[in-house]
C-alpha positions in Angstrom: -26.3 -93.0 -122.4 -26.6 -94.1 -118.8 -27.2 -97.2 -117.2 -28.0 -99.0 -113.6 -27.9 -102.6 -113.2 -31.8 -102.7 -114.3 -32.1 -100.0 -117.2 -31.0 -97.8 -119.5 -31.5 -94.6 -120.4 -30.6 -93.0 -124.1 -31.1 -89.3 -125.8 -30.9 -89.5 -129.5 -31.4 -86.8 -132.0 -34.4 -86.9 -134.1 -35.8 -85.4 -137.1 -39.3 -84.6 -137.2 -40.5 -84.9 -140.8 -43.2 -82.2 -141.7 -45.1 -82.1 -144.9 -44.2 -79.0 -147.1 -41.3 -78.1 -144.4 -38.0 -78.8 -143.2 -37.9 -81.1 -140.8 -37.7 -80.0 -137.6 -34.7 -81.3 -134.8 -35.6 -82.7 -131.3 -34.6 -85.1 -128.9 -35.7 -87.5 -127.8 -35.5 -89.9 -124.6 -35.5 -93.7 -124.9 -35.8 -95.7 -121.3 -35.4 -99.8 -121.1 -35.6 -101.8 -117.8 -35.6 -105.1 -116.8 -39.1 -104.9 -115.1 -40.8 -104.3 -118.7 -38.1 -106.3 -120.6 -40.4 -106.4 -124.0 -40.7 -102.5 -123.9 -39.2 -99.7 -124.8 -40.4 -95.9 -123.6 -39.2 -93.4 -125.8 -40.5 -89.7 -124.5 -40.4 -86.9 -127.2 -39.7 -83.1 -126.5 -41.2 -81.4 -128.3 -40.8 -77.9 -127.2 -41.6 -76.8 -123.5 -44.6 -78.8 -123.1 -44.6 -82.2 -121.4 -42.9 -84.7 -123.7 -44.9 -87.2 -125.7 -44.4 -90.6 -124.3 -45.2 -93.9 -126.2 -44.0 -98.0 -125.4 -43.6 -100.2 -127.8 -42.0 -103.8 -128.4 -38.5 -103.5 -128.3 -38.1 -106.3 -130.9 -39.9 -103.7 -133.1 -36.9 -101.5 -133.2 -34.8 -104.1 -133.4 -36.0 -105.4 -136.5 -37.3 -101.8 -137.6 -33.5 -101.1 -138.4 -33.1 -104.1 -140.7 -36.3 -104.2 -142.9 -40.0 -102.5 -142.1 -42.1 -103.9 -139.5 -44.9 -102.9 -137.4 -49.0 -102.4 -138.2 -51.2 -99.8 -137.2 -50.0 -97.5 -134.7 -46.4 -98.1 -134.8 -44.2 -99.0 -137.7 -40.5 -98.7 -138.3 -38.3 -99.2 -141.2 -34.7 -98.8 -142.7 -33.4 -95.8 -145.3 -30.3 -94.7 -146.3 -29.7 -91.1 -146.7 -26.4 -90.4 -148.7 -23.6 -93.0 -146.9 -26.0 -92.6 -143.5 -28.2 -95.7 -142.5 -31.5 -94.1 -141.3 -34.3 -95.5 -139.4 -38.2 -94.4 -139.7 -40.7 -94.2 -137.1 -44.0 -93.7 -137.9 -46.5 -93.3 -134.8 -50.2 -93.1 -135.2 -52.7 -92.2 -132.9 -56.3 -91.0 -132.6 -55.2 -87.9 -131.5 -52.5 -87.0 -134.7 -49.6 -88.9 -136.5 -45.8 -88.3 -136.3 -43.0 -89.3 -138.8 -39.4 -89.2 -137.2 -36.1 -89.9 -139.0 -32.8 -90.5 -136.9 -29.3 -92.3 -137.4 -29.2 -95.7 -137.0 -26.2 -95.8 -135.2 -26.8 -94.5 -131.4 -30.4 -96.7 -131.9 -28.4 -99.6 -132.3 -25.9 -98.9 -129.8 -28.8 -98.5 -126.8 -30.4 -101.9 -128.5 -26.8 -103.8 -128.1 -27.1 -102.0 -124.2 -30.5 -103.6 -123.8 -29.6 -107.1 -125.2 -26.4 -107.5 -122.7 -29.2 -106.5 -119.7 -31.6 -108.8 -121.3 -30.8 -111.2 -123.6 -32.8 -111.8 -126.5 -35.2 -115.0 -125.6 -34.8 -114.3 -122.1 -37.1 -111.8 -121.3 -39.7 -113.9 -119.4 -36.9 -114.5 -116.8 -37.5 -111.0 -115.6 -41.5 -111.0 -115.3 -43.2 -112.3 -112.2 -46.5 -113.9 -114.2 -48.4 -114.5 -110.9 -47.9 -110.9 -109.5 -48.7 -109.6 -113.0 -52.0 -112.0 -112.8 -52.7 -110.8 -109.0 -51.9 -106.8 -110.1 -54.8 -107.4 -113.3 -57.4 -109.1 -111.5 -57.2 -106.7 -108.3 
């Protein structure tokens, strides 16, 4: 995990789940800052191509890790797999679907990261609405 005063960046292990298959190992990269602080990026490798990058709410993650959440094309929820707490994430897309399985505990770790950068309620602190008005209707 790395961090500047304004993000943080985090590689976690993943499992992709495949029907009829083991599932398959990969990493993948999750990125927080302060200048999208609802949002987290997480990018995918999934082999040599480019990775597979995809935002979402970073209260979705947070809550993903405690009971399901999420509708349509992202949705996260808890497992346990033997003494391991697991987390799902379940992305859905016109262009395929993707289930991923990984260990709750480096996930919670980078969420506790993001929360001392910006705490919880606070996030509006960190957006400029006017600029973000002046940027949309430009």
């Amino acid at each position: 995990m790395s961090s500047s005063g304004t993000s943080i960046t985090c590689e976690v292990g993943l499992q992709l789940i495949v029907p009829d298959r083991a599932p398959v190992p990969l990493v993948a990269r999750l990125d927080y800052s302060v200048d999208d602080p609802y949002a987290i990026r997480a990018a995918f490798h999934v082999g040599d191509d480019e990775p597979v990058e995809w935002i979402f709410a970073r209260e979705l993650l947070t809550v993903g890790i405690i009971r399901e959440t999420g509708e349509g094309d992202v949705r996260i929820w808890p497992s346990q797999d033997g003494k391991e707490r697991m987390v799902n994430i379940a992305l859905s897309s016109p262009f395929g679907q993707a289930r991923f399985h990984a260990q709750v505990a480096p996930l919670s770790e980078f969420l506790h990261r993001t929360y001392e950068l910006v705490p919880a309620g606070q996030e509006s602190d960190y957006i400029d609405i006017d600029a973000e008005i002046a940027e949309h209707l430009s």
